[in-house]
C-alpha positions as a Markdown table, in Angstrom:
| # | Residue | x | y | z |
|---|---|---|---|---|
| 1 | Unk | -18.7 | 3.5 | -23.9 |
| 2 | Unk | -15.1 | 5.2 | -23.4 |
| 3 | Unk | -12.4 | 3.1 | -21.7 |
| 4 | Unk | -12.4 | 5.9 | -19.3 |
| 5 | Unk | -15.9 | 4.9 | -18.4 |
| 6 | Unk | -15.4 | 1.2 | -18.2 |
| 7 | Unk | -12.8 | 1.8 | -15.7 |
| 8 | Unk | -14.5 | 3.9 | -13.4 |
| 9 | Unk | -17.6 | 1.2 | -13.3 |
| 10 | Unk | -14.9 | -1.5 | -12.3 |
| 11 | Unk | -13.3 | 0.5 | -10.1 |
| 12 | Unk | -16.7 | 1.3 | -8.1 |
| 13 | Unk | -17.8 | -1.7 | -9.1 |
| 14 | Unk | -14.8 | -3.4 | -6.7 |
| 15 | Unk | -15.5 | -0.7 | -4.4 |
| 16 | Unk | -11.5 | 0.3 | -4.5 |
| 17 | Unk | -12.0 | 4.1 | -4.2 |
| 18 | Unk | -12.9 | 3.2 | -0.3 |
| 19 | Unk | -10.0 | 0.7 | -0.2 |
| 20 | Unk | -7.4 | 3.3 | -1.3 |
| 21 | Unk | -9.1 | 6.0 | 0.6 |
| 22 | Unk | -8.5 | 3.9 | 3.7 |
| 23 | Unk | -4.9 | 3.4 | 2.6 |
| 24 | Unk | -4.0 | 7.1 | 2.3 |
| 25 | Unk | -5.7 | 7.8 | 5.6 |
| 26 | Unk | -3.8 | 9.2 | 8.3 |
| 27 | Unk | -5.3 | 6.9 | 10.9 |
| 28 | Unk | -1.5 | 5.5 | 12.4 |
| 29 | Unk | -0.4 | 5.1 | 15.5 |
| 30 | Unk | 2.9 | 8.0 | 15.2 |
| 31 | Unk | 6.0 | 7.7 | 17.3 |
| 32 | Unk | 8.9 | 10.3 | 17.6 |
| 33 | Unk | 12.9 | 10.0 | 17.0 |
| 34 | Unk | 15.6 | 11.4 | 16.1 |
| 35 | Unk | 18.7 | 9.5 | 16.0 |
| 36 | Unk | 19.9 | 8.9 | 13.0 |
| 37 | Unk | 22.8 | 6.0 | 12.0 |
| 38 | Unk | 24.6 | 9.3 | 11.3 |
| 39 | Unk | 24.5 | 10.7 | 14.5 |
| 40 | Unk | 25.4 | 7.2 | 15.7 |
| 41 | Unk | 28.2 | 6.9 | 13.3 |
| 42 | Unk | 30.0 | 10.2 | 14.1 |
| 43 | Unk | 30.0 | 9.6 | 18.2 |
| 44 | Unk | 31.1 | 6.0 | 17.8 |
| 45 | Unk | 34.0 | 6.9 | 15.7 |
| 46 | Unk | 34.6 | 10.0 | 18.3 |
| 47 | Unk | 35.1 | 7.3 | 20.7 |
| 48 | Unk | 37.1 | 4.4 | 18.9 |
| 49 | Unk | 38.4 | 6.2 | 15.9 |
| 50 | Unk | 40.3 | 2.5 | 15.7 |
| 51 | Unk | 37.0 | 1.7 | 13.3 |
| 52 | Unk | 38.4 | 2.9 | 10.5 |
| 53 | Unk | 40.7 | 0.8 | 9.9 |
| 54 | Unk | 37.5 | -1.8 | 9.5 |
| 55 | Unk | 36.8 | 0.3 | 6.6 |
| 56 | Unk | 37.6 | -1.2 | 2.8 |
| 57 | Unk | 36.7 | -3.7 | 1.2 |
| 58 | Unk | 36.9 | -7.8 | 0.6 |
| 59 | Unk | 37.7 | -9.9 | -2.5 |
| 60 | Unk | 37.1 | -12.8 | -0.7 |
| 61 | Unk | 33.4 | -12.8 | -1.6 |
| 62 | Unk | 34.3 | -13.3 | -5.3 |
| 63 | Unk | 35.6 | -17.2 | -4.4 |
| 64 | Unk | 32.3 | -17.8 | -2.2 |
| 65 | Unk | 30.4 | -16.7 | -5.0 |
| 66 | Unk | 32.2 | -18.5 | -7.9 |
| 67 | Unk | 31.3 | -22.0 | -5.5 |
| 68 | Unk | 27.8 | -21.0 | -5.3 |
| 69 | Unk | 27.4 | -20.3 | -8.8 |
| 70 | Unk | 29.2 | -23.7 | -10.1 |
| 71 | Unk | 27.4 | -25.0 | -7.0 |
| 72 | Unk | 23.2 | -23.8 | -8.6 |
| 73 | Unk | 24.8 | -24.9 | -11.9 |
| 74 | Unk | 25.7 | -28.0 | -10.8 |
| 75 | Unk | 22.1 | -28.7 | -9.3 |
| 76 | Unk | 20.8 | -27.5 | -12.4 |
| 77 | Unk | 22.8 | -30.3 | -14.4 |
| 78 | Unk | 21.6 | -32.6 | -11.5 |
| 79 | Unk | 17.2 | -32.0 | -12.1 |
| 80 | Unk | 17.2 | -31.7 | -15.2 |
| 81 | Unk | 15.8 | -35.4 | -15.8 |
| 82 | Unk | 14.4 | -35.3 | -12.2 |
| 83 | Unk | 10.2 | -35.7 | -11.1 |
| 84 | Unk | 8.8 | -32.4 | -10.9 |
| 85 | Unk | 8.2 | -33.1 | -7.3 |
| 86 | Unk | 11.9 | -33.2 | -6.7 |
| 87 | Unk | 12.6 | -30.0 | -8.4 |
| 88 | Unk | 10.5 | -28.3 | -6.7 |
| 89 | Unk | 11.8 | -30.0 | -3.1 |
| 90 | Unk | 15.6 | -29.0 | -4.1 |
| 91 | Unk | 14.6 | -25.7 | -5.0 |
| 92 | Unk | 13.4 | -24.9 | -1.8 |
| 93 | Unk | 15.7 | -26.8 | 0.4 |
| 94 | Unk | 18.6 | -26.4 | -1.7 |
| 95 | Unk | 18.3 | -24.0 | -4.3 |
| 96 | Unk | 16.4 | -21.2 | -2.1 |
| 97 | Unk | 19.3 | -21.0 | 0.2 |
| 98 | Unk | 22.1 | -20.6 | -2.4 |
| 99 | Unk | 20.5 | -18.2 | -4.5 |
| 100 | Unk | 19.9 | -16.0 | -1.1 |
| 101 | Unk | 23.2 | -16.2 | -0.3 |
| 102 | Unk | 23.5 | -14.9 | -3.9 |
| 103 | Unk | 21.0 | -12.0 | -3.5 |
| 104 | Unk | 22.8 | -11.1 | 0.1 |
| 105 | Unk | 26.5 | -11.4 | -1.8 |
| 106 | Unk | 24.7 | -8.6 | -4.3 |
| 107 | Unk | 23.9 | -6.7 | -1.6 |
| 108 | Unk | 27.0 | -6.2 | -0.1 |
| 109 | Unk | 28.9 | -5.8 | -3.7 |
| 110 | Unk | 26.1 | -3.0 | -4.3 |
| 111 | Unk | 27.8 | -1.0 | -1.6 |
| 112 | Unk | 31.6 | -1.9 | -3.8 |
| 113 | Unk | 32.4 | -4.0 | -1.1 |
| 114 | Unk | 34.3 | -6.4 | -3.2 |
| 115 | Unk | 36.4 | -4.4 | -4.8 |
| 116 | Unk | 36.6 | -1.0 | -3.7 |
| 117 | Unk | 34.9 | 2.4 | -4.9 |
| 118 | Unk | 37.8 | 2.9 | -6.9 |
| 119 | Unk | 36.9 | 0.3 | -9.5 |
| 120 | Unk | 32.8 | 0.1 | -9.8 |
| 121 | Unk | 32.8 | -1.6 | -13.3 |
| 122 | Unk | 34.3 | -4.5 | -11.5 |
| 123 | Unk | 31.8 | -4.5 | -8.8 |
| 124 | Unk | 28.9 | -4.2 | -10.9 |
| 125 | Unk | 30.6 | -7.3 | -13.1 |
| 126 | Unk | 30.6 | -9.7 | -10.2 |
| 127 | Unk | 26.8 | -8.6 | -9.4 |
| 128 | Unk | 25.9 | -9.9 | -12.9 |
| 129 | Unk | 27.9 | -13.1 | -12.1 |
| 130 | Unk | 26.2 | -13.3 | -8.7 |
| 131 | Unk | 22.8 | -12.9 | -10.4 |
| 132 | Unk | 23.4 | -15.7 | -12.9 |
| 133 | Unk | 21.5 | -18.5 | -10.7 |
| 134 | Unk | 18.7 | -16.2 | -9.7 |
| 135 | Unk | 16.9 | -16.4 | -13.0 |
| 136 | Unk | 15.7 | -12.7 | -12.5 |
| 137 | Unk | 18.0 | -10.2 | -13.7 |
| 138 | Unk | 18.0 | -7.1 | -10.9 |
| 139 | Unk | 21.5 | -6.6 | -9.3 |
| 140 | Unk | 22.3 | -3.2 | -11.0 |
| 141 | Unk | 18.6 | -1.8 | -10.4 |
| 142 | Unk | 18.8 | -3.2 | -6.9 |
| 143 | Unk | 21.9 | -1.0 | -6.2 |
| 144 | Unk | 20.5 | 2.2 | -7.6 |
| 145 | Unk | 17.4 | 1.9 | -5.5 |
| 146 | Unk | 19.0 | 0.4 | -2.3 |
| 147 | Unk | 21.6 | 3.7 | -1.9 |
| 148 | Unk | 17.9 | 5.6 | -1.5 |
| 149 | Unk | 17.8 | 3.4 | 1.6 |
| 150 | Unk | 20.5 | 4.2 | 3.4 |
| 151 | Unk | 20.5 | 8.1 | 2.3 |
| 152 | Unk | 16.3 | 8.3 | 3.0 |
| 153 | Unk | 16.0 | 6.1 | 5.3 |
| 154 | Unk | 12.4 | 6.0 | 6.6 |
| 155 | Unk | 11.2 | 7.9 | 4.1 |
| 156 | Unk | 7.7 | 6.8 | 2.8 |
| 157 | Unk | 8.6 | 7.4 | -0.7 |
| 158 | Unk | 12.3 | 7.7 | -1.4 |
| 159 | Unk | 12.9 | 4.2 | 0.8 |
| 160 | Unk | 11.4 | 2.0 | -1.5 |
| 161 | Unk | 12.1 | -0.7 | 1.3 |
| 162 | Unk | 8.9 | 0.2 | 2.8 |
| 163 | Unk | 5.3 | -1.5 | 2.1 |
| 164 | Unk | 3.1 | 1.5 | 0.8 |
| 165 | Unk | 0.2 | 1.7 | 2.6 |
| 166 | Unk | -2.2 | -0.2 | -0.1 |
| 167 | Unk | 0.0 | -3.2 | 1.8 |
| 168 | Unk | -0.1 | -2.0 | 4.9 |
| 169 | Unk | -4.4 | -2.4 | 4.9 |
| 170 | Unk | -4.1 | -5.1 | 2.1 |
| 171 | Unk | -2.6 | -7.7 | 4.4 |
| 172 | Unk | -3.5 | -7.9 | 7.8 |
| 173 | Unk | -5.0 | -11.6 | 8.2 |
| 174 | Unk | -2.6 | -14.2 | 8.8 |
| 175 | Unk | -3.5 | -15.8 | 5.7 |
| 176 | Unk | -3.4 | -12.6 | 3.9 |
| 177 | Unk | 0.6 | -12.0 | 5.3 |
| 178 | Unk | 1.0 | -15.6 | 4.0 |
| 179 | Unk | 0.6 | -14.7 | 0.8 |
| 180 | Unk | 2.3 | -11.4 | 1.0 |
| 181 | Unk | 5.4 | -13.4 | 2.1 |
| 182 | Unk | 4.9 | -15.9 | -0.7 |
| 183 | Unk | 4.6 | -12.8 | -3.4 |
| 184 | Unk | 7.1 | -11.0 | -1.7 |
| 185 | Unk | 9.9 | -11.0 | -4.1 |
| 186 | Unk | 7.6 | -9.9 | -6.9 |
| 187 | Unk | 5.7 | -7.0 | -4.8 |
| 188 | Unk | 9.4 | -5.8 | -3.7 |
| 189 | Unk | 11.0 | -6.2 | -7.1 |
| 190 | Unk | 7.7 | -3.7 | -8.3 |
| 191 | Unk | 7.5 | -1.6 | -5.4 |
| 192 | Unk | 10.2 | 1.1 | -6.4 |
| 193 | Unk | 8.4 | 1.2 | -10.3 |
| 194 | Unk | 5.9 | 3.0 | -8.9 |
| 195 | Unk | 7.2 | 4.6 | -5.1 |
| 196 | Unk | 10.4 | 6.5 | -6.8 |
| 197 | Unk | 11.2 | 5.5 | -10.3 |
| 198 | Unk | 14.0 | 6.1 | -11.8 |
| 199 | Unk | 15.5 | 6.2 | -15.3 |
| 200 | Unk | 16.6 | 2.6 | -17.4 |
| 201 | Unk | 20.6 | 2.7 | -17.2 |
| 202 | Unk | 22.9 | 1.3 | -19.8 |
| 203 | Unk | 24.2 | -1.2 | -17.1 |
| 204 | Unk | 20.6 | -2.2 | -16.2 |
| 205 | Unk | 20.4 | -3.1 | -19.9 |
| 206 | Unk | 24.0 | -4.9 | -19.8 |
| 207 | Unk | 22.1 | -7.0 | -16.8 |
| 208 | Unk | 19.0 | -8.0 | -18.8 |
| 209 | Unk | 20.8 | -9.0 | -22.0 |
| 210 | Unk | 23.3 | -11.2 | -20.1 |
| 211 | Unk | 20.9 | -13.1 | -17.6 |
| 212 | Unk | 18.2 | -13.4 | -20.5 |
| 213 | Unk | 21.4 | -15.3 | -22.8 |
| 214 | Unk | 22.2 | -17.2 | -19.6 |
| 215 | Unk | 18.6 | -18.2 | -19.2 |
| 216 | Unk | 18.2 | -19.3 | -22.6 |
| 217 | Unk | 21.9 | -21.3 | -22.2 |
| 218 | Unk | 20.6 | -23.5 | -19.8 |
| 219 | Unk | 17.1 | -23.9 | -20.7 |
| 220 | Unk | 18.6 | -24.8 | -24.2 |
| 221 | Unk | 21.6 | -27.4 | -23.4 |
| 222 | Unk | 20.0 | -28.4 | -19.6 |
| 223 | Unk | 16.4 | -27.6 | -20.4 |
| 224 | Unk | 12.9 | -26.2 | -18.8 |
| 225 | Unk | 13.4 | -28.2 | -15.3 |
| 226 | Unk | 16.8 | -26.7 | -14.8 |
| 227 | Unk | 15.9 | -23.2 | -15.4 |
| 228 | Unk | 12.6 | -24.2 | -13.0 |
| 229 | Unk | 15.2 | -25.3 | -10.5 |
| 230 | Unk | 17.0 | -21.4 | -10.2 |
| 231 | Unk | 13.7 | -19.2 | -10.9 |
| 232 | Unk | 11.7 | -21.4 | -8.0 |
| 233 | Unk | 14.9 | -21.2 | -6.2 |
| 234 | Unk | 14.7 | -17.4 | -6.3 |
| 235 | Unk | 11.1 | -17.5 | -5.6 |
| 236 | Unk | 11.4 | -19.8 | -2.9 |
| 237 | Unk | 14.3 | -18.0 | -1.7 |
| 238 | Unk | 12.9 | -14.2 | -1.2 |
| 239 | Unk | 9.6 | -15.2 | 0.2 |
| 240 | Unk | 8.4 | -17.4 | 3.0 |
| 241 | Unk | 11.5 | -19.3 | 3.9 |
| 242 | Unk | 13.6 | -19.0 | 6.6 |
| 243 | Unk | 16.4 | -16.9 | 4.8 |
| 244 | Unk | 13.8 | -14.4 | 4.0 |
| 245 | Unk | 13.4 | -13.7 | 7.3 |
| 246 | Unk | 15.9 | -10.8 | 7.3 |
| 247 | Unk | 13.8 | -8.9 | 5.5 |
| 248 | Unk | 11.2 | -9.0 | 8.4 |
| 249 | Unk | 13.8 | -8.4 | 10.7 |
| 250 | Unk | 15.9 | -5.6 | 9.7 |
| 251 | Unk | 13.4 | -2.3 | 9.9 |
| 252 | Unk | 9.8 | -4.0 | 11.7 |
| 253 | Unk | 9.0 | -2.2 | 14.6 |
| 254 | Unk | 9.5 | -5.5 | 16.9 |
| 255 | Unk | 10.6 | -3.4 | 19.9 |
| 256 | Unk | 9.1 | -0.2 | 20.1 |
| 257 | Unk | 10.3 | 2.4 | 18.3 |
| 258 | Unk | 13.6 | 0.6 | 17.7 |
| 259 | Unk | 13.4 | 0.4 | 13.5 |
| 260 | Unk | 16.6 | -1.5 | 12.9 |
| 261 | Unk | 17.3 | -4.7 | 13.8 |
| 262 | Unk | 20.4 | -7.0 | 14.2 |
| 263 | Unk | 20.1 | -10.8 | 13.9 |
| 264 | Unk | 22.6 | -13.3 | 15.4 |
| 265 | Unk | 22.7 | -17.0 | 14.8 |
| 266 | Unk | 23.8 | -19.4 | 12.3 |
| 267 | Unk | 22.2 | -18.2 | 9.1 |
| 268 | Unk | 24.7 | -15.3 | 9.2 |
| 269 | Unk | 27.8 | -17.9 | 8.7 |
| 270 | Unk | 25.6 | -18.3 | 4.7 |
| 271 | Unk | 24.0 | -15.1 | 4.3 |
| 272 | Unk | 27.4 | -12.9 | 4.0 |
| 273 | Unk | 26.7 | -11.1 | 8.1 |
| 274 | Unk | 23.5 | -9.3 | 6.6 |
| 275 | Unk | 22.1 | -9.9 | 10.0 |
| 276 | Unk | 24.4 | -7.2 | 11.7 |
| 277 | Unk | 21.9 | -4.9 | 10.1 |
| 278 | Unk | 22.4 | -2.0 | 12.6 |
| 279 | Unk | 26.5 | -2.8 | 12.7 |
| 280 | Unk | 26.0 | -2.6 | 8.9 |
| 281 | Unk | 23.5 | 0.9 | 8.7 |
| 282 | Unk | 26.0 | 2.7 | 10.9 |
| 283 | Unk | 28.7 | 1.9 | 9.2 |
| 284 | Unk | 28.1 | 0.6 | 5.3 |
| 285 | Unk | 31.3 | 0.6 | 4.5 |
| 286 | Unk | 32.5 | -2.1 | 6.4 |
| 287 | Unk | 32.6 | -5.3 | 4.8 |
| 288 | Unk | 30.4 | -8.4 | 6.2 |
| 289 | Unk | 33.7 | -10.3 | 7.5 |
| 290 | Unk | 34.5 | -7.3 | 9.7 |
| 291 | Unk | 31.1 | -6.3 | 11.1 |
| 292 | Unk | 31.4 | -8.9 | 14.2 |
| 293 | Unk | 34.5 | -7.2 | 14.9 |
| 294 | Unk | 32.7 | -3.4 | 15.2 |
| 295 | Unk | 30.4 | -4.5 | 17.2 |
| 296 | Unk | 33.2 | -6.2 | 19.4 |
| 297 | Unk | 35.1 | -2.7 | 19.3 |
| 298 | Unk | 31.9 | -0.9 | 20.6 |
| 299 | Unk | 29.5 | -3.1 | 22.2 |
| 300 | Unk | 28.5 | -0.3 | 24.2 |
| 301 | Unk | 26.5 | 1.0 | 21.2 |
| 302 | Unk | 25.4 | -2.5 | 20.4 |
| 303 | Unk | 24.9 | -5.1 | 23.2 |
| 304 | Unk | 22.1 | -3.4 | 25.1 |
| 305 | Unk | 19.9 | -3.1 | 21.8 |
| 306 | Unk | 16.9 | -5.6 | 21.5 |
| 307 | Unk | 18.0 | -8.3 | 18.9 |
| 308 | Unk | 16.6 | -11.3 | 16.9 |
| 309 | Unk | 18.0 | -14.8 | 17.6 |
| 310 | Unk | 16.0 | -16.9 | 14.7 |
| 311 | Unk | 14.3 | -16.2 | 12.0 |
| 312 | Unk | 11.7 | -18.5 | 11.5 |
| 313 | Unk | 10.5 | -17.0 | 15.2 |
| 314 | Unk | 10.1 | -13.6 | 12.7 |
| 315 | Unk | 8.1 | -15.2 | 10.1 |
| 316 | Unk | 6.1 | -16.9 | 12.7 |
| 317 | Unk | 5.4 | -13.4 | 14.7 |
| 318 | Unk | 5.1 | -11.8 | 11.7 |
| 319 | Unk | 2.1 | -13.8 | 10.6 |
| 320 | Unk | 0.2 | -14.6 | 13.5 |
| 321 | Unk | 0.6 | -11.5 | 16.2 |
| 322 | Unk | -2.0 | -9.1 | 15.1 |
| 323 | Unk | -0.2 | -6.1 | 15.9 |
| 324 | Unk | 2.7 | -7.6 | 13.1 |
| 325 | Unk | 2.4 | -7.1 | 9.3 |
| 326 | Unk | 3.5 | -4.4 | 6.3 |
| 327 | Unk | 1.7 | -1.8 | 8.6 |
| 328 | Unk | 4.4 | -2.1 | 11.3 |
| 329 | Unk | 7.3 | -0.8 | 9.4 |
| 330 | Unk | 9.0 | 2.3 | 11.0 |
| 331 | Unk | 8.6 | 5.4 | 8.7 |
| 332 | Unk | 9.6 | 8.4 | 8.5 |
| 333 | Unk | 7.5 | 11.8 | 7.0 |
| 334 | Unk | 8.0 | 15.4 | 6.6 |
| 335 | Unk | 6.0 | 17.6 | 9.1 |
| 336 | Unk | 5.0 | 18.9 | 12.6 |
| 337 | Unk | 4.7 | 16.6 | 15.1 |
| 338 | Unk | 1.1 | 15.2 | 16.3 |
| 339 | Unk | -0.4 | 16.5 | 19.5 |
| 340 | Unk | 1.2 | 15.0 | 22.5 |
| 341 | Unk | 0.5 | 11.8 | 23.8 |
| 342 | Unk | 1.4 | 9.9 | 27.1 |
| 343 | Unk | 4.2 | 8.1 | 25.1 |
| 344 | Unk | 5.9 | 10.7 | 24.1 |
| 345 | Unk | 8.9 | 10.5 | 26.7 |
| 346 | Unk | 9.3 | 6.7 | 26.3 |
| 347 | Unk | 9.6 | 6.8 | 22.8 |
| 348 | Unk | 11.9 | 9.9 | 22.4 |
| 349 | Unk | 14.8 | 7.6 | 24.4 |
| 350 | Unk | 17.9 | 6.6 | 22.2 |
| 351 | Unk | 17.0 | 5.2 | 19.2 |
| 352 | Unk | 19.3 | 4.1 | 16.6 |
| 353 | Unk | 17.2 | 5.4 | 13.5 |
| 354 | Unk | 15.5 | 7.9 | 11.9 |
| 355 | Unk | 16.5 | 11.1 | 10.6 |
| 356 | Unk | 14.2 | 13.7 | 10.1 |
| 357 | Unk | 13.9 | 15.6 | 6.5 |
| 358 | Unk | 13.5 | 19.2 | 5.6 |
| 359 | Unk | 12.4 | 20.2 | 1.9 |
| 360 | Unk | 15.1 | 22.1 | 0.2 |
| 361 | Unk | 14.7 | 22.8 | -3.4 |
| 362 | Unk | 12.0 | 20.4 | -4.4 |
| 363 | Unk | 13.9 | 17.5 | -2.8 |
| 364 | Unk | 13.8 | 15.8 | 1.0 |
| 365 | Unk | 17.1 | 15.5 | 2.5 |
| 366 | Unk | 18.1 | 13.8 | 5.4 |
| 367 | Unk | 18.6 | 16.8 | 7.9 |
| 368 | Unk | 22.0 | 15.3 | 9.3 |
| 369 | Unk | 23.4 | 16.1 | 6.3 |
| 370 | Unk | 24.2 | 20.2 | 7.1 |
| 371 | Unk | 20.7 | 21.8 | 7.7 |
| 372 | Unk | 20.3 | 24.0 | 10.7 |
| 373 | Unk | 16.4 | 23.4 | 11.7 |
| 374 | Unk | 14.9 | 19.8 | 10.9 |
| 375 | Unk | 11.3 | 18.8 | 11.1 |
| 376 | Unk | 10.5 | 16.7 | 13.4 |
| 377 | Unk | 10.8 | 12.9 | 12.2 |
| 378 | Unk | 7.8 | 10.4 | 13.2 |
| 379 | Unk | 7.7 | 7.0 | 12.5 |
| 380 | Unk | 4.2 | 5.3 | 11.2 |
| 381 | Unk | 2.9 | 2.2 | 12.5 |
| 382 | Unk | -0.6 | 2.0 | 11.0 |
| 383 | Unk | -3.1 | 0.6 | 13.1 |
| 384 | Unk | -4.6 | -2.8 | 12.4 |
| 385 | Unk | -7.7 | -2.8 | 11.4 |
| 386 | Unk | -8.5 | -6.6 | 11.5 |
| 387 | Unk | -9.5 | -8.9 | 14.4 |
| 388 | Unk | -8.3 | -12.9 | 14.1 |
């Protein structure tokens, strides 16, 4: 019996041709826009050109990161004779919120925000050092593939930010979203592998030789419940906990058709400002520090927009509303629109989102970027096909 074989009994035998034929069905609910953060960004800088100045960057996130580093290794010193019970309480009440911090400070160094495009060896130095407590090593792969983000924004494949639509049928039970929370750093960390890989780098190397030697370091002078401490931490961290909320947040179609997202409360004051997500998308080359000021300078593009005040209230809608899961990302695809429906005017109002993509040379580029005639851009919310 050929391998071949084997795997086509198991695959009937789990009945996952239907599964993933359900999955790459078009059966979504579609929605229509067209304003892109571009189009945003050029009229808000026609009307307070005083923005640039914003512009830059911020050393400043190099001191709050050497605490927080000293800070995890610190704690790590601290469990490493502690009752497994108690390592993995501090992880999640302690450790889970430094090493997001962490994971938030590599985010904004990913755009050079620390030291300027001028010197990117530096920047991609300090993402190293800021992924030392996360146990996992990913801040160099996590800035080639979150660029695709912001330049493909809303596109099912190049955004790698978005839940394929396996996810998007997978969970739909509250229990089901649970555990896609919980799993959440792992699915996300896998996601671009297969969505839009890309080639190994030397500098994704560099990044896996020296968090591996770090790893060993501590598990050989602090030992196994130290290094528990910063993977659970991580864990913890980037899946159901209140930090990881952002990542509900940022680009779930709470509010219509509006796919971007701002949060603003206290978690902000740890997390480095990622919740002025749409301050940030219009303008990513602002650093956190300055992003309460834009949207001071221009709160006529910002203070009217729906907005997210806690984000345990996202986790919590997020699981239990039925019309809430993976499937409810905004998303946006190549071609003609779908017949007319009696939404159609609602949703075309102002929306700071997608752009639409036209197919030049093999390739999908955003059509802001130059081209004269772009497709029409719809964004996917898949229907749920689950009652609770």
């Amino acid at each position: 019996m050929s391998l071949v074989y084997t795997f086509k009994r198991f695959w009937s035998f789990l009945r996952l041709d239907e599964l993933v034929s359900a999955a790459l069905s078009g059966d979504d609910d579609w929605d229509y826009s067209e304003e892109p953060h571009t189009s945003r960004r050029s009229e808000i800088l026609r009307k307070h050109p005083e923005i640039k100045r914003l512009m830059g960057y911020d050393p400043f996130i190099a001191y709050v990161l050497a605490f927080e580093v000293s800070l995890q290794l610190f704690m790590a010193w601290c469990v490493r004779d502690s009752p497994w019970w108690l390592v993995v309480l501090l992880a999640y009440c302690v450790g889970a919120f430094v090493n997001h911090s962490c994971g938030t400070a590599i985010h904004e160094i990913g755009h050079n925000l620390a030291f300027g495009h001028s010197r990117p060896i530096l920047n991609r130095l300090l993402g190293m050092f800021a992924n030392l407590p996360l146990a996992v090593p990913f801040s160099v792969t996590y800035k080639k593939y979150h660029s695709d983000h912001h330049r493909y924004m809303g596109h099912e494949w190049m955004d790698v930010d978005i839940p394929t639509r396996l996810e998007s049928r997978l969970f739909q039970h509250p229990i089901t979203k649970i555990i896609w929370l919980f799993f959440h750093p792992a699915i996300h960390a896998l996601r671009p592998m297969y969505k839009s890989p890309k080639n190994l780098t030397k500098l994704e190397i560099t990044n896996v030789l020296v968090q591996c030697s770090w790893n060993l370091l501590i598990y050989h002078y602090l030992g196994g419940k130290s290094l528990a401490y910063l993977a659970l931490g991580t864990l913890f961290g980037f899946g159901c906990h209140p930090c990881a909320g952002h990542f509900i947040s940022e680009h779930y179609l709470f509010q219509g058709t509006q796919a971007t997202h701002s949060y603003y409360g206290p978690m902000n004051a740890i997390l480095f400002n990622v919740g002025y997500h749409v301050e940030h998308h219009d303008f990513p080359y602002i650093p956190y520090r300055r992003l309460p000021r834009l949207k001071e300078i221009a709160p006529e593009y910002y203070a009217d927009l729906p907005y997210h005040t806690s984000w345990c209230k996202v986790l919590w809608d997020f699981i239990f509303q039925s019309h809430m899961g993976p499937m409810a990302h905004g998303v946006g695809m190549e071609g003609g629109f779908k017949p007319a429906n009696e939404k159609d005017e609602k949703v075309k109002e102002k929306c700071p989102d997608f752009a639409g993509f036209v197919k030049q040379n093999g390739h999908n580029q955003p059509f802001v970027n130059g081209h004269d005639q772009p497709i029409a851009c719809q964004t996917r919310k898949a229907k749920a096909t689950l009652t609770h």
